[in-house]
C-alpha positions as CSV (number, residue, x, y, z in Angstrom):
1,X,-53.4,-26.3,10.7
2,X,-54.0,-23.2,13.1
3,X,-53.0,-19.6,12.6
4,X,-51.1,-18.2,9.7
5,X,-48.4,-15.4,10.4
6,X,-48.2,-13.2,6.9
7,X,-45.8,-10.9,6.4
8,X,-46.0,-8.4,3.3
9,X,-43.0,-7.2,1.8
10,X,-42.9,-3.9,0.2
11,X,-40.1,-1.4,-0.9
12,X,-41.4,0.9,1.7
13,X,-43.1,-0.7,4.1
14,X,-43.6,-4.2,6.2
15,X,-47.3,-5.6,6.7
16,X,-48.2,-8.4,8.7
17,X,-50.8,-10.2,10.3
18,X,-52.0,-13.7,12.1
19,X,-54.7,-14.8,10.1
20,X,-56.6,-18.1,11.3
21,X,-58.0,-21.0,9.3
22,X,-61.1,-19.1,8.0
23,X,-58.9,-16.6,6.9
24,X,-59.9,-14.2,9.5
25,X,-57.5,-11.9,11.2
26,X,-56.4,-13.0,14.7
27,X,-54.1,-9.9,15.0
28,X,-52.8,-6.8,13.9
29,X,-52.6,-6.0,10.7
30,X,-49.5,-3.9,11.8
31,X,-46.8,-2.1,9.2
32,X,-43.7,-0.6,9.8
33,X,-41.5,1.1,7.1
34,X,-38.6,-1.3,5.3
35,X,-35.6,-0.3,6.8
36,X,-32.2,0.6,4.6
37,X,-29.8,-0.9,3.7
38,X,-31.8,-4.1,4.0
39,X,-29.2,-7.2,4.1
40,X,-30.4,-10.3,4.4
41,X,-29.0,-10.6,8.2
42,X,-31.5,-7.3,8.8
43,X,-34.1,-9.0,6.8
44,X,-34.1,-11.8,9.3
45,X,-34.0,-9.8,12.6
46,X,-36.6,-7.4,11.2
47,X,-38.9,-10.3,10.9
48,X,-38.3,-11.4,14.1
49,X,-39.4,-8.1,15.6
50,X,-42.6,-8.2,13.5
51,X,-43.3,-11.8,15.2
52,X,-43.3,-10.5,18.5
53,X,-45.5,-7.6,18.3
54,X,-48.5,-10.5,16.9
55,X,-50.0,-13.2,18.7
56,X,-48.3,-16.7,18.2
57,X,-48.7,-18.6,15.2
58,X,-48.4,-22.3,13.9
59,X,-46.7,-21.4,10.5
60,X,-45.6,-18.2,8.5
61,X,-46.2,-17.1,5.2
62,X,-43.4,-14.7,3.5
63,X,-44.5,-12.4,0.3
64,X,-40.8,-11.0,-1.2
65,X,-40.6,-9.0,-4.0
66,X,-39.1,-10.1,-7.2
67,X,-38.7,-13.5,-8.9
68,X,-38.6,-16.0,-5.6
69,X,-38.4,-19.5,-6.9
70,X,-39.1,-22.5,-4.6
71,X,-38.4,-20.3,-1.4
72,X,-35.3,-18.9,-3.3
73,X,-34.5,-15.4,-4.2
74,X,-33.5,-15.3,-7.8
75,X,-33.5,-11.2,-7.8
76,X,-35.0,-8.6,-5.8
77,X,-35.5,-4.8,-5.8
78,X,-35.7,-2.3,-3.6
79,X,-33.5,-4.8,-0.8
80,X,-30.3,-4.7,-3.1
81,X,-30.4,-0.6,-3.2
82,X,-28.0,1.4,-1.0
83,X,-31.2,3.3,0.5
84,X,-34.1,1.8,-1.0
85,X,-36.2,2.0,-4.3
86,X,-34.2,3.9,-7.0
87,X,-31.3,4.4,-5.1
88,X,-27.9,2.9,-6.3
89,X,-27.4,-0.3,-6.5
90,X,-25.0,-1.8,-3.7
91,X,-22.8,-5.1,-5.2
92,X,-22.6,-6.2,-1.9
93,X,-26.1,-6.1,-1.4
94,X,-27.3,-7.0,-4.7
95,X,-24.5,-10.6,-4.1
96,X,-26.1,-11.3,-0.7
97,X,-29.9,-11.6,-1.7
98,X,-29.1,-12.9,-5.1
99,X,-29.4,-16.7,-5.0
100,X,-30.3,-16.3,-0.8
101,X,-32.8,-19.3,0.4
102,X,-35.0,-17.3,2.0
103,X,-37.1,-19.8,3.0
104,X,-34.6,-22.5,4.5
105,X,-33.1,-19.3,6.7
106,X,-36.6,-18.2,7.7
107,X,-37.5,-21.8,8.6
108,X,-34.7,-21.7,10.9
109,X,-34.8,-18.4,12.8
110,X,-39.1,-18.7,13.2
111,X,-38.7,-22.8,14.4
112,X,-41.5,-23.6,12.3
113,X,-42.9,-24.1,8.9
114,X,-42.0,-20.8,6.6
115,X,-43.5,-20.2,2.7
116,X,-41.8,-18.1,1.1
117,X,-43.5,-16.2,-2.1
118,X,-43.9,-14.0,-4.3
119,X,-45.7,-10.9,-3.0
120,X,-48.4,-10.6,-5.6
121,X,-48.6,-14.5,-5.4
122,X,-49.5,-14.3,-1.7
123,X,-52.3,-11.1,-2.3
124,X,-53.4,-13.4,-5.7
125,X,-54.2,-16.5,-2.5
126,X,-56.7,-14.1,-0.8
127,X,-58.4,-13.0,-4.2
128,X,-59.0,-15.8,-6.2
129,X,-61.7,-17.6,-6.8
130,X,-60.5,-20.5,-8.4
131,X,-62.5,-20.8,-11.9
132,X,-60.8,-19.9,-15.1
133,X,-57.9,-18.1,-15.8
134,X,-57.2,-15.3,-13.3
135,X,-54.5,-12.4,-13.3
136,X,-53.6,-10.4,-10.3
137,X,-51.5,-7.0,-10.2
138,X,-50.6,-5.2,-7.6
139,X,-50.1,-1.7,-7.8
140,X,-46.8,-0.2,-4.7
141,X,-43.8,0.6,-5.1
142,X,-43.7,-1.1,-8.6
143,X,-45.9,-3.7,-10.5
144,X,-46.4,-7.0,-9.2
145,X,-48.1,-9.9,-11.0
146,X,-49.4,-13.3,-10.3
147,X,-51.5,-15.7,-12.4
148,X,-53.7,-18.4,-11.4
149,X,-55.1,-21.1,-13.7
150,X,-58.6,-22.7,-11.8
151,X,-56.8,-22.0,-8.7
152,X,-53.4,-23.3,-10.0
153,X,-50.3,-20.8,-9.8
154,X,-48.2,-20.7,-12.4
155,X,-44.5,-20.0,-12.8
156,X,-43.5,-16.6,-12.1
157,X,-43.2,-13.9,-15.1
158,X,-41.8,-10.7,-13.6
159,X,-44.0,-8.1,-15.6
160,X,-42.4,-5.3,-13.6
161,X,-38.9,-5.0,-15.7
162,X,-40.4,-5.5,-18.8
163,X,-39.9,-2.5,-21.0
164,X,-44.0,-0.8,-22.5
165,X,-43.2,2.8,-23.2
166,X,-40.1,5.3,-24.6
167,X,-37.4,2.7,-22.5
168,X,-39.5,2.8,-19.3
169,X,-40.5,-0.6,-17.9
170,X,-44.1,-1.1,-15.7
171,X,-42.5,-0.2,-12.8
172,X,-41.0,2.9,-13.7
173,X,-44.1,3.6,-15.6
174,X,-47.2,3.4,-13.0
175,X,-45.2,3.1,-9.8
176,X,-45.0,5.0,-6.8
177,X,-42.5,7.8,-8.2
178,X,-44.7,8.3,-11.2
179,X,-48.0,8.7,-9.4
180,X,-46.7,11.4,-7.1
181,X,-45.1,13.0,-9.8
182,X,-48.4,12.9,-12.2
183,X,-51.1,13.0,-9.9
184,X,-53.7,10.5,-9.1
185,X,-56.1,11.3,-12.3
186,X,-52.8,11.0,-15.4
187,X,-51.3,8.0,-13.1
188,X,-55.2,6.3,-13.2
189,X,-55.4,6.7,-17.0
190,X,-51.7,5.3,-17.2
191,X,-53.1,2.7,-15.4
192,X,-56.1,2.0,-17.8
193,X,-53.5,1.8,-20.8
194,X,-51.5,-0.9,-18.9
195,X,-54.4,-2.8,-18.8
196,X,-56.3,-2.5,-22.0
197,X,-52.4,-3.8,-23.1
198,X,-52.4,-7.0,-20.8
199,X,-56.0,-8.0,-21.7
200,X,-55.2,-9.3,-25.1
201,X,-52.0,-10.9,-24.3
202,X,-53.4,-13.4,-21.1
203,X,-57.3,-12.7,-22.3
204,X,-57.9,-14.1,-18.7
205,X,-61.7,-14.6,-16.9
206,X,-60.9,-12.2,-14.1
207,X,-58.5,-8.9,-13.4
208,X,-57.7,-8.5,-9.6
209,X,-56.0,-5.2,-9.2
210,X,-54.6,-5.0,-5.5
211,X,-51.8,-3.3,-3.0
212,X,-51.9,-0.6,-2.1
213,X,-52.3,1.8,-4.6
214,X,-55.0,0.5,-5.9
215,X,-57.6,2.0,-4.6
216,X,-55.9,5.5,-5.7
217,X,-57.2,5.3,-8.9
218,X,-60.1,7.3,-9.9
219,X,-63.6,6.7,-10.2
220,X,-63.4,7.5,-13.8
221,X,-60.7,5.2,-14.8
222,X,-62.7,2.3,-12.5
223,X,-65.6,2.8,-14.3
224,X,-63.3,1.7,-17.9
225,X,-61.6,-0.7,-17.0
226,X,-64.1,-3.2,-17.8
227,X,-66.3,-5.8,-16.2
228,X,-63.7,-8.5,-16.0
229,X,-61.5,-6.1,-13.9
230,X,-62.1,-6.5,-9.7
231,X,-60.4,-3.5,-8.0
232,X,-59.0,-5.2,-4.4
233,X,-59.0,-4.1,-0.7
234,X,-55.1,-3.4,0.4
235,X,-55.4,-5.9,3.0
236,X,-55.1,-9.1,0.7
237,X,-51.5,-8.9,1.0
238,X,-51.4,-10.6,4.6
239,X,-55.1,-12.1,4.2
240,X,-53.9,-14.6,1.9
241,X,-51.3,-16.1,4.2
242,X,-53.3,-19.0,5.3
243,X,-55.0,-19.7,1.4
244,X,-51.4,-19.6,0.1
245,X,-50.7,-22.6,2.1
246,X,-53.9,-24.2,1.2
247,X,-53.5,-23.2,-2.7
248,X,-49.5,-23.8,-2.9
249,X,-47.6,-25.1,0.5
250,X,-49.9,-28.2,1.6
């Protein structure tokens, strides 16, 4: 099918890379920051931008994040906020990207085939292997999650808002706020807790831990976490552009 062009979403940054058919980069990876207020008319010239600093590319693979449902925003953080994560709310924001077909306005603007994805969902294509049951969280701005049944993905569950401790949801709990404000070593044994409270509730084969705070935590907490647990380079998040289309898109 040629090469891929991946673009990685995050609250505070943009990564992106052409990856080819062996899943080999052909270029970059390159990251700016996410620029605020992020409407979708922004969201569509920012990718645009991206594009051109990358060699050309037969298709393009989109990781949003939130709860994207057949190319379809449902919600989204971070882009409906006045200035980005944790800032107010904006109504006019928060109306534009809610219900926005990401992928049929992508589609248009690139000229070519567009998949539009979960974020986690796109960094779960790079990791898995395909056998058993196999969960993937990503550790940013927030929490992201994907799950993968001998290769299949299934629907989206949006982990990150769900409430674990005094009120506070995952994101709020081992995000990118908290770890600044803890420190790498009490953020890492947060981390632990989140997982030794996941394992019994998907008991899956395989734990991939990936974005790009993952490989922040500590050597200590690694060493707990357990032999089913797989701590993932940051770069899966435009390496499995190419895979997502294999796995998913056709």
């Amino acid at each position: 099918m040629g090469d891929t062009l991946t673009i990685d979403c995050g609250g505070g940054g943009l990564k992106a890379a052409v990856v080819d058919d062996s899943d080999a980069l052909a270029g970059g990876p390159i990251r700016i920051a996410t620029p605020y207020p992020f409407p979708p008319e922004r969201f569509i010239r920012t990718m645009l931008d991206i594009e051109r600093q990358l060699p050309p590319a037969e298709r393009v693979t989109v990781g949003l994040p939130g709860m994207i449902r057949h190319g379809r925003v449902v919600a989204t953080p971070h882009y409906v906020n006045r200035a980005g994560p944790y800032t107010p709310v904006d109504p006019e924001l928060y109306a534009a990207w809610t219900g926005y077909d990401a992928r049929a306005a992508l589609s248009h603007a690139f000229g070519r085939p567009v998949l539009v994805l979960n974020d986690a969902e796109v960094h779960g294509a790079a990791l898995v292997v395909g056998t058993g049951l196999e969960l993937v969280i990503t550790l940013g701005t927030g929490l992201g999650n994907a799950l993968f049944d001998d290769g299949v993905l299934a629907p989206h569950l949006e982990l990150s808002h769900g409430p674990i401790r005094r009120r506070r949801t995952y994101d709020t709990y081992i995000g990118e706020i908290q770890r600044r404000e803890l420190g790498n070593a009490h953020w890492s044994r947060r981390v632990r807790r989140v997982v030794d409270g996941l394992r019994p509730v998907f008991r899956w084969d395989r734990l991939y831990i990936g974005g790009g705070n993952a490989a922040l935590i500590d050597a200590e907490s690694v060493a707990r976490l357990g032999d089913d647990v797989t701590i993932a380079a940051g770069t899966a998040g435009v390496l499995g552009g190419a895979r997502a289309w294999k796995m998913i898109g056709g």
